[in-house]
N, C-alpha and C positions, 0 to 999 in steps of 0.2 A: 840235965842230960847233955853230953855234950856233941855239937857237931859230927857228923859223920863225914863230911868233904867241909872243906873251904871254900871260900867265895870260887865259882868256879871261872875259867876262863874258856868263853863261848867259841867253840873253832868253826862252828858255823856261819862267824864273820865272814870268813874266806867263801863260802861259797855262794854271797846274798851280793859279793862286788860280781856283777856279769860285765864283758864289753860289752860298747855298744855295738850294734852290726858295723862293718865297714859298708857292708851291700849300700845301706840307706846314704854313708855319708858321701860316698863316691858319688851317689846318684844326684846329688845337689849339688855336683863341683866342688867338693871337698878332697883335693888329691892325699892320698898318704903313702907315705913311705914304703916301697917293697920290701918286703924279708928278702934279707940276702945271707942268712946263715941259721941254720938248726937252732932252736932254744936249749939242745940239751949240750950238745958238743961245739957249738958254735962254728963250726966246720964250715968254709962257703958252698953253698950250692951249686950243683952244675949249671950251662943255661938250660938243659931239659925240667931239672927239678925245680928253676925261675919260672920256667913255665908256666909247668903244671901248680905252683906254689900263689899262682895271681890268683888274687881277690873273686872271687864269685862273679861280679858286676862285670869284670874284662873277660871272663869264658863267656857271660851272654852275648856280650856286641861281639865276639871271635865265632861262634856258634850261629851268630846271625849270617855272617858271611858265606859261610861253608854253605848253608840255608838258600840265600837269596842267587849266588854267583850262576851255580848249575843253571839257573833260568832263563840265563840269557840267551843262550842256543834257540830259544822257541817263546819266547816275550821281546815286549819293543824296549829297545835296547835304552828309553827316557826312562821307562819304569825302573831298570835294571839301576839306571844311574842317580834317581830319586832314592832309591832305597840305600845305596853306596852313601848318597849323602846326608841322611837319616842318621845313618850308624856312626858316621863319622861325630856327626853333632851331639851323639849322645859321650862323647868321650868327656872325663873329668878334665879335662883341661880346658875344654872350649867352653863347660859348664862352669868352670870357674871365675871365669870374667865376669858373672850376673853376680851381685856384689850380695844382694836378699832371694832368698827364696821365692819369695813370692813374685816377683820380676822373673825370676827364669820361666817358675809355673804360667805366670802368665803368659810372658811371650812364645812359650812351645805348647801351649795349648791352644792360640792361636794358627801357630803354625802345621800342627795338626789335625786344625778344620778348614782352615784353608790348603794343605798338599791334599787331603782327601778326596776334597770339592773339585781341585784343578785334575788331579788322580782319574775321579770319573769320570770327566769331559774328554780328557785322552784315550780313555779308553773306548769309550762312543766314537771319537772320531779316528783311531786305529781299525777297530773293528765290526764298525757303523749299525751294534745288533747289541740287544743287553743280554741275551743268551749264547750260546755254542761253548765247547769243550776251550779254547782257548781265552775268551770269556773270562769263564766262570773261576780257571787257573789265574789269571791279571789280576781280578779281583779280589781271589784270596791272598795274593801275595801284597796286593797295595792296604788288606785287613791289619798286615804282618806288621807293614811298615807305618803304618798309623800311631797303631799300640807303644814302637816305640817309642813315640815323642809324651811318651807320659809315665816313661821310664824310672820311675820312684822307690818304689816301696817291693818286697821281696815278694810279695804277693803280685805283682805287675810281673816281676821275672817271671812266675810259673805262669802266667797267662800266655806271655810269650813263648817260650819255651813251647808248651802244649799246641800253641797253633803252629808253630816251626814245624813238629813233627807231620801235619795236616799237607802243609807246604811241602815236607819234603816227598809225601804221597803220593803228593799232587805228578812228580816229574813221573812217574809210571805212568801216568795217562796219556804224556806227549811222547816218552820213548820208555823201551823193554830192554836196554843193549845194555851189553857188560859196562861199558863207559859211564852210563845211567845208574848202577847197578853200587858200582864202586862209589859213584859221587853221592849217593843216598847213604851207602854206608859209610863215609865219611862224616858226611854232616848228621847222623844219629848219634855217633860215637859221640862228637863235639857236644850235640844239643843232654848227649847223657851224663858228659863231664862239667856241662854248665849244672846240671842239677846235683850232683855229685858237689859242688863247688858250695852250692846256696846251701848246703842241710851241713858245710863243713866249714863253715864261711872263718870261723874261728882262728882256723888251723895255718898258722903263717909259712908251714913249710912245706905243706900239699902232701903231708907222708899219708901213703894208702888210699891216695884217690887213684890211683890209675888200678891199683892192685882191688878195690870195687869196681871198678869200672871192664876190668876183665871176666871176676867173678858174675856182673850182671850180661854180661855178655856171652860168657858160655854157656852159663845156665839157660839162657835162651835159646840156643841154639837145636838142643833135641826138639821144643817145642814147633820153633821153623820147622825141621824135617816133618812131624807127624802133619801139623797145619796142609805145607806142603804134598804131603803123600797122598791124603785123606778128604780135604776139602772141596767139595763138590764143584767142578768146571762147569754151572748149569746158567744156561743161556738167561738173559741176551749180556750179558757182565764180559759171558766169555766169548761172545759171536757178532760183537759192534766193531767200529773201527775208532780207536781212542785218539791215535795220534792225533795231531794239530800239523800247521807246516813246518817242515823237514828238509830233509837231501832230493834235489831234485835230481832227475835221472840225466842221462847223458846223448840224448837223442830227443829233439825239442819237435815241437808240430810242425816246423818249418826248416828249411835248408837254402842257403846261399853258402857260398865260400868263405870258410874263419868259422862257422858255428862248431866246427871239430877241432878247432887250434887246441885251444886247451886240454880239452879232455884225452886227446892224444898221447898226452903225457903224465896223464892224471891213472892213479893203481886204485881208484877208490874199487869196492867190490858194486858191482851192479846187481848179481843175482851167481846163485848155483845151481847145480842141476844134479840130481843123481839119477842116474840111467838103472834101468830096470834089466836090464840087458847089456850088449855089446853097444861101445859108441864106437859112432861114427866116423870116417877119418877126417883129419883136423880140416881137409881144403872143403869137406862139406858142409861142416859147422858154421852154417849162415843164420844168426836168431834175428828171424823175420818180426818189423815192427811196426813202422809204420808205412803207408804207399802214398806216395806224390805222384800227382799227375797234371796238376795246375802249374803254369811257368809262366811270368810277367815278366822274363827276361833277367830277373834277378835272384827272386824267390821262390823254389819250388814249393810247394802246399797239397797237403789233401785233399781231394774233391768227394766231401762226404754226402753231398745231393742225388750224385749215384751209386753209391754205396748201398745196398741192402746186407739187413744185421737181420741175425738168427742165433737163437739160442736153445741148446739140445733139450729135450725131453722126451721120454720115453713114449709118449703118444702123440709128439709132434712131427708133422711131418714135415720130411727135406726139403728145400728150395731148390730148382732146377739146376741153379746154375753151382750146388753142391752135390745134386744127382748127376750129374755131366762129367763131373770131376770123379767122382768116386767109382762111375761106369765104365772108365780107362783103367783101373786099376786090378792088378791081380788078386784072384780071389783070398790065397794067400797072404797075401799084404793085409787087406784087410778083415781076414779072420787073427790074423796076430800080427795086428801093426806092433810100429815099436815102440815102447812106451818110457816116461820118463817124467820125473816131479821137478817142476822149479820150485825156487826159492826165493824170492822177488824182493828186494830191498826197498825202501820205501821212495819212491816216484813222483807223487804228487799226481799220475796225470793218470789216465783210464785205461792206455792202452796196454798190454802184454805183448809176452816176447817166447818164440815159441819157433822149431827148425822148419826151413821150407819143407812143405805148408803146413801150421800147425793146426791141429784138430784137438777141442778140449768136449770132455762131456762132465762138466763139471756145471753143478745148476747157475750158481751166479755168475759164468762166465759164456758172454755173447762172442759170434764173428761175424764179421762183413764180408761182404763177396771177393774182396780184395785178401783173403784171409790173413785178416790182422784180429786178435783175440781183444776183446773190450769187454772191463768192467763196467759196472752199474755208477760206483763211487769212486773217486779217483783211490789211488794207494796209497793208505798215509803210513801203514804200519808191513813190518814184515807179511809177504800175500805166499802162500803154498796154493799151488794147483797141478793137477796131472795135464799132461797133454801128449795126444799121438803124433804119430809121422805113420803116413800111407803112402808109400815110396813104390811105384812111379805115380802119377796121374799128369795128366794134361790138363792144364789150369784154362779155361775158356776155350774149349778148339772152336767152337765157334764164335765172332766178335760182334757184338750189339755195333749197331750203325751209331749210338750215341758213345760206345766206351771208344767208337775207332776215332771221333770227330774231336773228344778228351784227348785221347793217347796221341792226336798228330795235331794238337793246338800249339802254335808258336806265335808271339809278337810280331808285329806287321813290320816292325823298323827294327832296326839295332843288330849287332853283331852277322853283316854284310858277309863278310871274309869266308865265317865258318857256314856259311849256305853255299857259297860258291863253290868253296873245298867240297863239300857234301854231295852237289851236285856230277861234281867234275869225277872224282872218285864214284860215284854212282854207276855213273856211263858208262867210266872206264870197266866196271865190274860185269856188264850184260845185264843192269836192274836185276841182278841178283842178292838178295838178301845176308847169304852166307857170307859171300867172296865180298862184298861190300864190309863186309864186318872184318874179313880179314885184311881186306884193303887197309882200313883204319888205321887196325893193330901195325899192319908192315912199316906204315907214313908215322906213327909211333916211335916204331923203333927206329927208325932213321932220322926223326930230328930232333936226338938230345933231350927227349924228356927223363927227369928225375922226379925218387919220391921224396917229398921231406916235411915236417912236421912244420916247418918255418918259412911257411911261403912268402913269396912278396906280395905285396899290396895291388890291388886289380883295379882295372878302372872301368868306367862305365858302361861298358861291350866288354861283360865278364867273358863269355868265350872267347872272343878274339883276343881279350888282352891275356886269357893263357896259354890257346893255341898255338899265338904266333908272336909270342912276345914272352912273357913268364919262364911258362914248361915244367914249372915247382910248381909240386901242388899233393895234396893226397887225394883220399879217396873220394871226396865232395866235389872235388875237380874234375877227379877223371869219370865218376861217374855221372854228372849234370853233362858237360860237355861231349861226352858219349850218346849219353840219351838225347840230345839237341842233334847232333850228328844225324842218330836215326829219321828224328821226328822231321829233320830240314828233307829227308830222301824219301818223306814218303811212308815209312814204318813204323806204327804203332809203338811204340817205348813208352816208358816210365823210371821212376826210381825209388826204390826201397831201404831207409833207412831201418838197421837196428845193429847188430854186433856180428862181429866175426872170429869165430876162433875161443881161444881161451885156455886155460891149463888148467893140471890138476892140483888140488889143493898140498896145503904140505902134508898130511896125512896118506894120501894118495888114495882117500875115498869118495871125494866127489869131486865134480867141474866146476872152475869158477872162470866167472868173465867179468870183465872188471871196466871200468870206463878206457881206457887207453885202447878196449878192443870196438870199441865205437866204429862202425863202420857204413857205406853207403855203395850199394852198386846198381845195373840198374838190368829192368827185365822186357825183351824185345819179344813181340807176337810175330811170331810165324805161320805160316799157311802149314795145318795138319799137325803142327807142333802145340799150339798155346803158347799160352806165355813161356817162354824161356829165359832163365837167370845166366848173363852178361858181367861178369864183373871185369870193366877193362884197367882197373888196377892192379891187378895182375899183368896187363902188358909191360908192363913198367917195374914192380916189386912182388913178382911171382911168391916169393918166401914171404909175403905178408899172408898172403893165401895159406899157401900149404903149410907152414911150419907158423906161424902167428905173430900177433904184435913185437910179443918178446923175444922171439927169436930173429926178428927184423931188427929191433932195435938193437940186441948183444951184437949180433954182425957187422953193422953199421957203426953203431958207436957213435959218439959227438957229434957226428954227419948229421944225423937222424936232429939233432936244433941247430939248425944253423954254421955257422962259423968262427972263428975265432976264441978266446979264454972263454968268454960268454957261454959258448956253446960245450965247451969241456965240464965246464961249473955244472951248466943245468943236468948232463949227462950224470956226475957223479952222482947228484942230488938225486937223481932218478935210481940209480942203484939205491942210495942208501934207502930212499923212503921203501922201495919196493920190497927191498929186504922186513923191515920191521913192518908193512903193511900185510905180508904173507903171515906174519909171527901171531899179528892180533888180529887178524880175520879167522884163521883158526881155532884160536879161543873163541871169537865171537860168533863161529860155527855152532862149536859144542854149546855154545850158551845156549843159543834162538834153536838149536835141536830138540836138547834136553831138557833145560828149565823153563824157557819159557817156549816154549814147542811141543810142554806138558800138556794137553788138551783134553777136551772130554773123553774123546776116544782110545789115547794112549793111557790115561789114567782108570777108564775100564778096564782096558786088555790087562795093562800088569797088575790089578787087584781081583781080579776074576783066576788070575795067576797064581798070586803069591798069597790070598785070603780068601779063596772060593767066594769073595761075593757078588750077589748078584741084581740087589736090588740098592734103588736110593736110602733107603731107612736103613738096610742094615749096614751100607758106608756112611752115614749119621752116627751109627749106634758104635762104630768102630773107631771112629774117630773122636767120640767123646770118652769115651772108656780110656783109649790109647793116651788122649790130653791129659784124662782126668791121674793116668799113673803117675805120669810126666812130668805133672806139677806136682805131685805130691811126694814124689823122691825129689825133686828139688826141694821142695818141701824141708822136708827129713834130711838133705845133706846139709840144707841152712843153718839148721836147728842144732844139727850133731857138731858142726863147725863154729858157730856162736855160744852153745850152752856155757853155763859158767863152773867150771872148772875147781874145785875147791880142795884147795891141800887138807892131807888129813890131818898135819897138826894144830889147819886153822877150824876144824869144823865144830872142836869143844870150844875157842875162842868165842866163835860166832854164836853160840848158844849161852854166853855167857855176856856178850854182848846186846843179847834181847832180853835178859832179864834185868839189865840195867835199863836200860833206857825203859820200864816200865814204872822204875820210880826216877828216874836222875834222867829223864829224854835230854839235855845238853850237855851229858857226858856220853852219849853212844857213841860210836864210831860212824864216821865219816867216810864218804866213797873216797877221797881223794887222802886217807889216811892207812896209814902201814900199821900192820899187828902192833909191834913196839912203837911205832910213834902214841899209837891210842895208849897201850901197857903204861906210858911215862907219865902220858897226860891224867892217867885216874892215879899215878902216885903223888903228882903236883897237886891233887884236886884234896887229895886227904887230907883231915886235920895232924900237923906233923907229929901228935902225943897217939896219935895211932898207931902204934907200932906192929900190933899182928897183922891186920892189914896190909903195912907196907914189906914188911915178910913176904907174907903170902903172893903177894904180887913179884915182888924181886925171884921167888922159888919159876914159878907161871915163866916169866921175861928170859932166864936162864934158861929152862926146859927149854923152850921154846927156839931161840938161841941155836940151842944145838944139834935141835931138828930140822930148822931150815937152813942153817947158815954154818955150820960144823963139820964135824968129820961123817958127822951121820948121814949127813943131806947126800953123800952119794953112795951111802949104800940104794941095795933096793926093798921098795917099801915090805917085801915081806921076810925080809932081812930078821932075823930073832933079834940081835941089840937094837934094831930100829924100831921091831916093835915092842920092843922091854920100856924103852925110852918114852913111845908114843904112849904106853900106859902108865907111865907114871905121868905125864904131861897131862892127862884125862884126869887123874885121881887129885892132882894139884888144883886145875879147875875147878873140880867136884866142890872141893875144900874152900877154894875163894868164894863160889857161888853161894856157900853155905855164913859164909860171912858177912853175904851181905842181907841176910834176912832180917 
C-alpha cells in the first residue's frame, strides 16, 4: 500500500524556538539594543513610540519613579534620595560592569540588608516612635525600595509593581488635593503600563500597549463612579485626621517684626468661607485668631494661664465671662446671628479663625475667653466648621484686676523714647483715652510714615528704632508699637493676630483669604466699652482696610517690595503667580467640595434623593447589584470585543483541519499559519503519484482564492454569486475530507 503523505516537514519547529525574556537579561546587566523600527515596514519610530517600545524592565524602574517622587512633600527628604539611588543602580548599565552574576547578586543583596538596617535607624531617629501615620507610610515606601535590589526575575517585577500600587495609596493618607490626585493617577497609569510591558515583553515595537492600557483604564472608570457613589463613608476611616505634616498656616504662636515679610506676598489660600447670608463689608472682615498679651520687648505671645476654654453642649452651661458678653447683645442678634462655614486648609496648629467675635457650636470645637476657636488636635487635613457672629457685644466691660496687670505689662528697660512720646502725648490729651488715640494717629500722619512689605532691618529697641527712625513697616509694626503706645499710658491693650479682608473666588461663590491677607491689629479696653478693635494700620494704608491686600497692592504697584528692578521683578512675579494661583484654587475648590467633601452626610442626602434609600444594608445591597452589573457589561464588551471572528470561507477549512490532525497531528495548521500557506504545505506533504488528491486540494486553494482574495471578497457576504461560491467551496471540502478516510 502505498504512502498517503511523504516524509513530512514539521512546521512546528518554528513555534518550539521562543526568545529568551529580555526582562531577565537586562536585570543582570546585560544591555541590548533598542528597536528602532517596526519588524513589518521597517519605518523608524517616533520618540513616543521609542518610548512606549522599551523593554518591560525600563517601564519598571520609570514607574518606580512616578511611584517614590510624590513622597517627598511629606517623607525625609534621605528616604526620598536613597530610593532615587536604588533605582538608579538598578539600571543595565551600572549592572553591567559586575562581570558574573553571582558577584552582582551578591553584592546587592548585601547592599539591601544593610540600606534596609540603616533605613530603619533613620527612621527611629526622624520620627523617634515605631508607630504613627507617617511612620507606617516611611516604612512602606523603604519595603518598596528594598525589593529593588533584588530586581531579577519577572516575578520580582510583579512583586514590585503590586507594592507600588500600596505606596501610591499610601499618599491619600498624607493629602486629598487635586495635586495628590493627579500624581497618583500618573504613577497608576505608569505602574499599569510597566505590567502591560511584562506580559508583552516580546513585542519590540510596543504596538497596542497604550491602546490596552486605555481600554483598562476606561473600563474602570464606571466602576470608580458606582464605588464612589455607593460605598459606605462609616466611621472612624471617615472621621480620623490622616494627614501627616503639611502647609503650615500663616500666622505663627508668636509676633515680632519680619514674621509677616513673607507671607505678605505669598497668594497661597489659607481658608474659605461661605456665608449663609449677606457678607460683611470688606473694612469689617477681621478673621480673629490668635491674642498676644505677653511682650518681653521683642516677642509678643499668648498668655494661655489665663485663658479659660469652653466648649458648647447643649446641657452645658455658659461661663460668665461668655454670659457678660452675650447679655450686651440684641435679642435679635442673637436669635439669628449671622452664620457662615469655613473651610480651613490645613495648618498644622490648633487654633481657628472665625469674624470678630467668633462663636462655634460645633462639638469638637472649644474657645477661650479671649475668643479664639481651638481644636482638640492640631489640623492636619482640610477642617469644615460653622461659626456665628453676634454683632454687637461688649467683650469684658468689666476687667479682672489680673487681665488689667497682663494687658499693661511692659519691660522695665528698653525702648526709652516711645514711653516718653507716650507720656507726653498723654498729658497733652487730658488722660483721655479717645483723644490720646487720636493724638497718635495725628503724630502718625505728620511724620512720614509708610506702608511697605520690605521694611528695613530694626535694632534692639524695636519701637524706637521704628518710631523714630525706620517708619517702614506693616501691619506687625504698626500694630505692637500702637499697643506699646497704649500699655506705656496706662491702657489696657493687646494684639490680635489672624487675616484681613479677602475676595471672592473666581466663580463668585465663595470668600477666600489667602496668606498675603495675614494681618495683625490691636484691641484697647475702655471704660463701658470692652475691648475695642484699633487697627492703627489704617493710619497709614487705610485701602488695606477697606478695599484689601489686593487692592493695596494693584494701587501701589512695585512700591509695595521695595525699590529699584528688584522690586519691579518681584511685583510682576506677583501678578503672574496670583493669576494661576486663582485658576487652580478653584479647581481645588470644587475638588475638596465635591469629591472629597463627599461625607457620610452628603452621600445620605443625595441617595435618600435619587434611590429612596434608607438604611445601611440596603446602600450595601445597592451597591453590589450596581458593581455586580458593572463588571459584567464590561464583562460582555471584553468578550464581544476579543471573540474570534471566523470568515465563512474559513469555517469548512477549519473542520477540515480537525480531522486531519486526528490521524496526521504534524500536519494540522498552526496559529502562526495562513489557509493557503497550510493548503501548500498538505500538497508538499503528499506522495507526488497522488494525483486525486493533489487535484482536490488545488480545486479547495482556488475556491478559496477567490473568496477571500477575488472579486468576490467585496461583494457582501449575502451576495447570491458569493454565496453560490461559498457552496461550492463547502462541497469541495466535503469531497477532500472524504478522501482522506
Amino acid at each position: 500500500m502505498k504512502p498517503l503523505f511523504s516524509k513530512p516537514r514539521l512546521a512546528t519547529d518554528l513555534l518550539s524556538r521562543q526568545n529568551a525574556s529580555s526582562f531577565e537579561r537586562l536585570a543582570l546587566g546585560q544591555p541590548m539594543a533598542l528597536s528602532v523600527a517596526d519588524s513589518a515596514d521597517k519605518r523608524p519610530l517616533s520618540k513616543i513610540k521609542k518610548l512606549v517600545a522599551l523593554p518591560a524592565y525600563y517601564w519598571v524602574l520609570m514607574s518606580q519613579l512616578a511611584v517614590i517622587l510624590p513622597h517627598a512633600a511629606h517623607l525625609p527628604l534621605w528616604l526620598i534620595g536613597f530610593a532615587v539611588f536604588s533605582i538608579i543602580a538598578q539600571l543595565p548599565s551600572i549592572k553591567s560592569r559586575f562581570k558574573q552574576a553571582k558577584v552582582l547578586k551578591r553584592l546587592y543583596q548585601g547592599m539591601q540588608m544593610f540600606g534596609f538596617l540603616l533605613g530603619l535607624f533613620g527612621l527611629w531617629l526622624t520620627y523617634q516612635t515605631a508607630f504613627g501615620l507617617d511612620m507606617g507610610v516611611a516604612f512602606l515606601v523603604l519595603c518598596l525600595v528594598s525589593k529593588l535590589w533584588e530586581l531579577y526575575r519577572r516575578r520580582d517585577a510583579y512583586v514590585v509593581l503590586n507594592l507600588s500600587l500600596f505606596v501610591l495609596a499610601a499618599l491619600f493618607l498624607m493629602d486629598q488635593g487635586l495635586v495628590t490626585t493627579l500624581e497618583v493617577i500618573i504613577g497608576t497609569l505608569l505602574v499599569f503600563l510597566a505590567f502591560i510591558a511584562l506580559n508583552d515583553d516580546g513585542n519590540q515595537a510596543g504596538s497596542g500597549r497604550l491602546r490596552t492600557l486605555g481600554i483598562l483604564s476606561i473600563s474602570a472608570l464606571p466602576l470608580l463612579v458606582v464605588l464612589f457613589l455607593f460605598f459606605p463613608r462609616l466611621p472612624p476611616l471617615w472621621s480620623v485626621q490622616l494627614s501627616g505634616n503639611q502647609a503650615t498656616t500663616g500666622v505663627s504662636d508668636s509676633m515680632s517684626p519680619g514674621d509677616f515679610a513673607n507671607l505678605g506676598q505669598s497668594t497661597a489660600l489659607a481658608f474659605r468661607v461661605d456665608f449663609k447670608g449677606s457678607r460683611p463689608n470688606q473694612s469689617e472682615l477681621y478673621w480673629r485668631g490668635l491674642v498676644f498679651s505677653d511682650f518681653d520687648g521683642v516677642t509678643w505671645r499668648p498668655d494661655y494661664q489665663q485663658q479659660a476654654f469652653w466648649q458648647w453642649s447643649p446641657n452645658r452651661q455658659t461661663p460668665p465671662w461668655l454670659n457678660n458678653a452675650l447679655a450686651t447683645a440684641p435679642d435679635s442678634a442673637k436669635l439669628e446671628p449671622s452664620r457662615y462655614e469655613v473651610i480651613l486648609e490645613p495648618t498644622q496648629q490648633r487654633w481657628l479663625f472665625g469674624l470678630d467675635y467668633p462663636f462655634s457650636q460645633r462639638p469638637n470645637v472649644a474657645m477661650t475667653s479671649n475668643f479664639t476657636l481651638i481644636t482638640p488636635q492640631p489640623v492636619t487635613q482640610q477642617l469644615r466648621y460653622e461659626a456665628l457672629k453676634i454683632a454687637p457685644m461688649v467683650i469684658d466691660p468689666v476687667l479682672s484686676d489680673a487681665d488689667r496687670r497682663l494687658n499693661l505689662a511692659l519691660p522695665n528697660s528698653g525702648n526709652a523714647k516711645s514711653k516718653q512720646l507716650a507720656k507726653q502725648l498723654f498729658n497733652q490729651s487730658g488722660n483721655d483715652p479717645i483723644r490720646y488715640m487720636q493724638a497718635i494717629e495725628r503724630w502718625i500722619h505728620g511724620s512720614d510714615f509708610r506702608y511697605t512689605l520690605s521694611p528695613p532691618t530694626l535694632e534692639r529697641d524695636r519701637i524706637d528704632s521704628f518710631l523714630f527712625e525706620t517708619r517702614a513697616g506693616f501691619c506687625e509694626h504698626y500694630s505692637s508699637s500702637f499697643t506699646f503706645m497704649m500699655r506705656a499710658a496706662g491702657i489696657p491693650a493687646r494684639v490680635v493676630a489672624g487675616y484681613q479682608g479677602g475676595e471672592l473666588s473666581r466663580g463668585g461663590s465663595v470668600w477666600e483669604v489667602r496668606q498675603r491677607d495675614a494681618h495683625a491689629w490691636s484691641e484697647v479696653w475702655l471704660e463701658g466699652q470692652g475691648w475695642v478693635r484699633i487697627d492703627p494700620t489704617s493710619f497709614v494704608a487705610p485701602e488695606r482696610v477697606e478695599q484689601g491686600m489686593d487692592a493695596l497692592t494693584q494701587s501701589r504697584g512695585a512700591s509695595m517690595f521695595g525699590s529699584g528692578a528688584g522690586a519691579q521683578l518681584s511685583y510682576q512675579q506677583y501678578q503672574l503667580l496670583q493669576s494661576l494661583r486663582r485658576l487652580s484654587d478653584q479647581a481645588s475648590y470644587y475638588w475638596q467640595k465635591d469629591i472629597v467633601g463627599y461625607d457620610q452626610d452628603k452621600q445620605s442626602n443625595a441617595l435618600l434623593k435619587w434611590f429612596h434609600i434608607k438604611t445601611i444594608t440596603q446602600q450595601i445591597l445597592w451597591l453590589a447589584i450596581t458593581a455586580a452589573i458593572v463588571m459584567t457589561l464590561i464583562a460582555l464588551m471584553i468578550w464581544l470585543r476579543r471573540r474570534k471572528y471566523i470568515h465563512p470561507a474559513d469555517k469548512a477549512l477549519s473542520i477540515l483541519n480537525k480531522k486531519i490532525s486526528k490521524t496526521h497531528a504534524e500536519l494540522s495548521k498552526t496559529d502562526v499559519e495562513g489557509q493557503l500557506a497550510w493548503l501548500k504545505r498538505l500538497q508538499e506533504a503528499l506522495s507526488a503519484d497522488n494525483e486525486p488528491l493533489q487535484s482536490a486540494i488545488s480545486e479547495v486553494i482556488n475556491a478559496y482564492r477567490k473568496l477571500r482574495y477575488g472579486k468576490l471578497s467585496q461583494l457582501n457576504k449575502k451576495d447570491g454569486d458569493y454565496q453560490r461560491a461559498l457552496e461550492q467551496l463547502n462541497s469541495q471540502v466535503k469531497a477532500l475530507q472524504s478522501m482522506f478516510k
